[in-house]
N, C-alpha and C positions, 0 to 999 in steps of 0.2 A: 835504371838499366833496362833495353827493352833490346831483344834477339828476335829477329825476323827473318825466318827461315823461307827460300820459297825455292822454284825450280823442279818442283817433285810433279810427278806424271806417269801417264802408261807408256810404256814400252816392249817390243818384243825383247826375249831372248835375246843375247848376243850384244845388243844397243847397246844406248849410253847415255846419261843422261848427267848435267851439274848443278849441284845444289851448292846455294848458296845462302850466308846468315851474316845479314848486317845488322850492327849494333851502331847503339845512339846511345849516347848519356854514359860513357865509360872512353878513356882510352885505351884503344886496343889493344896497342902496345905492351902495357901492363897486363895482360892478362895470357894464362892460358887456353886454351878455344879445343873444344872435342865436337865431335859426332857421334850421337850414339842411335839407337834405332831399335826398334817396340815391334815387334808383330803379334796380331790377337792371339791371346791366350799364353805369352810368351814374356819372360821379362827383358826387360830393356838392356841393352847390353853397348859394350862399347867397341865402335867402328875404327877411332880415329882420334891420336891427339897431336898437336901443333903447339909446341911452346913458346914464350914469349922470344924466345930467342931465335926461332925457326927450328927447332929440333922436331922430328913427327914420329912419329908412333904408329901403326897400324896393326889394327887384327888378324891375325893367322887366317880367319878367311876371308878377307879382302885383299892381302899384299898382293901386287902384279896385278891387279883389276883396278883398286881404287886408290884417291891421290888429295891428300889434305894439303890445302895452301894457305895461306894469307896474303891480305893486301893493308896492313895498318895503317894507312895514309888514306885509303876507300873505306875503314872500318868492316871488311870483309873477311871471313873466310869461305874457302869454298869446299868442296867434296866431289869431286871428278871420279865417277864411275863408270866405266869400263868392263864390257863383256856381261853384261847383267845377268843371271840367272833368277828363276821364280824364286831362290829361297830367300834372296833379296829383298823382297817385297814385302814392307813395315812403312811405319812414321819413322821419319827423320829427326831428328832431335839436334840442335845446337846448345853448349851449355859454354858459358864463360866463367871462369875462374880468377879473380884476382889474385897477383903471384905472391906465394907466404900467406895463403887464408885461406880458410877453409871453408869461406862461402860460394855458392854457386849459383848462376844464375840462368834458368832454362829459356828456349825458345817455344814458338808454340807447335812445332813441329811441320813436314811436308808427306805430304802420302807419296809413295812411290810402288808401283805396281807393277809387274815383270808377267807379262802372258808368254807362257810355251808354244 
């Protein structure tokens, strides 16, 4: 299984930028797909989940800014953020979940960086 996250970059304030995490060697479809995201000094926390069925989930502070999708047929998911602020600004994380197991499989993450 290999998750490849890319799309991460600077941006001011306000922008917006889409991250994206395509997977090879799993079908997609079977699985759950999150975004989570690391800033230094900071632990990893969770942005975003998107189940096998299209159900999504979002964090208390990204709802109304940011927008978890899938394309299972593209083996993508994506992560559409909107209105960015600096506190924003971490690694991106993509992880896959096969659905009923409790194994996980991380991406190698995307920088995303939000100047004031």
């Amino acid at each position: 299984v290999q998750l490849q996250a890319s799309g991460g970059g600077l941006v001011q304030a306000g922008g917006s930028l889409r991250l994206s995490c395509a997977a090879s060697g799993i079908t997609l479809s079977g699985y759950d797909m999150g975004w989570y995201r690391q800033a230094p000094g900071k632990q990893r926390e969770l942005v975003a989940t998107i189940y096998s069925g299209g159900r999504t989930n979002h964090a208390d502070f990204v709802k109304g800014r940011f927008t978890i999708s899938r394309d299972d047929a593209e083996k993508t998911v994506y992560l559409q953020m909107n209105s960015l602020n600096p506190e924003d600004s971490a690694g991106y994380y993509c992880k896959a979940r096969r659905m009923f197991s409790a194994i996980d499989y991380w991406g190698q993450g995307t920088q995303v960086t939000v100047s004031s």
